[in-house]
C-alpha positions in Angstrom: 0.0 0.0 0.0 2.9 2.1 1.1 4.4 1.4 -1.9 1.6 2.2 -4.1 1.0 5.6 -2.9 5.3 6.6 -3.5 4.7 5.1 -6.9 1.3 7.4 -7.9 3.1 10.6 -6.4 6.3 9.9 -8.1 4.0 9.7 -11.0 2.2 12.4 -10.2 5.5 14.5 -9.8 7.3 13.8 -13.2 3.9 14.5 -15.2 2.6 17.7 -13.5 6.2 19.2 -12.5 4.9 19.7 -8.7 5.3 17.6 -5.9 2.0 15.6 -4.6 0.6 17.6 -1.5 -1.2 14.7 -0.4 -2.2 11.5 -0.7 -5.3 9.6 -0.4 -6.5 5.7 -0.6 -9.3 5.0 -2.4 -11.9 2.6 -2.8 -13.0 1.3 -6.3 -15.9 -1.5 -6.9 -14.3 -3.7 -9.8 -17.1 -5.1 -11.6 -17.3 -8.8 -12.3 -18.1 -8.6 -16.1 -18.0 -4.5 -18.2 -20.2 -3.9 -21.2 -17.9 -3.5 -24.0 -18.6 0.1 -25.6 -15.7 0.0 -28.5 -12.1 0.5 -29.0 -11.0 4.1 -27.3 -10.0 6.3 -30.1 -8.2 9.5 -28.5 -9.0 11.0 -24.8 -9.2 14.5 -23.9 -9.0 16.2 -20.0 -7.9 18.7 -18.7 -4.9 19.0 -16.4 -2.3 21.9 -14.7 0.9 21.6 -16.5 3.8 23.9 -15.6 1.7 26.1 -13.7 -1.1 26.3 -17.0 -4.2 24.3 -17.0 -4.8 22.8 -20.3 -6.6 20.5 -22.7 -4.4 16.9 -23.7 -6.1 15.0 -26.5 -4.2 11.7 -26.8 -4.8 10.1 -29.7 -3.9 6.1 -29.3 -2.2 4.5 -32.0 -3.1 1.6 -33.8 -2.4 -1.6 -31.8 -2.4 1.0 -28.8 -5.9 1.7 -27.9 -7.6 0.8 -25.5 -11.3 -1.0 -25.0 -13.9 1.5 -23.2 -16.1 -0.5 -21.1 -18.8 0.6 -18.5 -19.3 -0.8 -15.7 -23.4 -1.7 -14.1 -22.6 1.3 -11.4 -22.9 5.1 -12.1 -19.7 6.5 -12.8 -17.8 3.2 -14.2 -15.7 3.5 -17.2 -13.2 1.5 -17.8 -10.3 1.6 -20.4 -9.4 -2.2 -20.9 -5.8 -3.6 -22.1 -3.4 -2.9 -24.7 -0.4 -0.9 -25.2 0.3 2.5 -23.3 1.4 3.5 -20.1 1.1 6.7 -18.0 4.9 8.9 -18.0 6.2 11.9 -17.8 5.3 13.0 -20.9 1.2 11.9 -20.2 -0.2 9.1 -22.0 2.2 6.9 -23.8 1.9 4.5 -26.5 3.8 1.2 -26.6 4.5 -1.3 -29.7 4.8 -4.7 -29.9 7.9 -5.2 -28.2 6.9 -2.7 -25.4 9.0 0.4 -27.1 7.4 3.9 -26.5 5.9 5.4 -29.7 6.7 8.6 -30.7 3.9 10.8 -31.4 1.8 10.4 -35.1 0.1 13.2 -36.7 -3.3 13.9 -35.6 -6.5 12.0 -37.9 -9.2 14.3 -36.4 -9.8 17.8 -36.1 -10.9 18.4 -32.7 -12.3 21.8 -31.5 -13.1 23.0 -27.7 -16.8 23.3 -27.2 -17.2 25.9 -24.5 
């Protein structure tokens, strides 16, 4: 457990560039079976990065993305398997052999609705 939370601020220290002020355990009900929804194209959200909040769009890449799934309980999404991992640099795609993926031009034209 002790472990867990070093790991997520570490984490939390090389993406947003500010050291965690706290910590906190939480409590997650893991379904027994999701409702597949479809493969996870790109995902937007908003974070503080060097002191600036602002919008990521990660688009995956093939062999990269993720299944969205929902869960039977308000509030459960799920993104399920394949290749990325969290870093520094945010979302990270992997390929085959586990080797980051630099980033590939954007396929969609994505515009802020206010």
């Amino acid at each position: 457990m002790k472990g867990d939370i070093q790991r997520a601020a570490r984490l939390f220290k090389d993406f947003r560039e500010i050291p965690a002020r706290r910590a906190k355990r939480v409590s997650i009900d893991l379904p027994k079976a999701l409702a597949p929804m479809g493969p996870c194209e790109f995902i937007g959200y908003m974070t503080t990065h060097r002191g600036k909040v602002k919008l990521y769009i990660h688009e995956f890449a093939p062999g990269s993305r993720p299944l969205l799934a929902a869960g039977s309980k308000p509030g459960q999404l799920f993104l399920v398997g394949n290749r990325f991992k969290v870093t520094a640099r945010g979302i990270t795609d992997l390929d085959a052999r586990g080797r980051e993926i630099e980033e590939a031009p954007s396929r969609y034209r994505v515009e802020r609705i206010r």
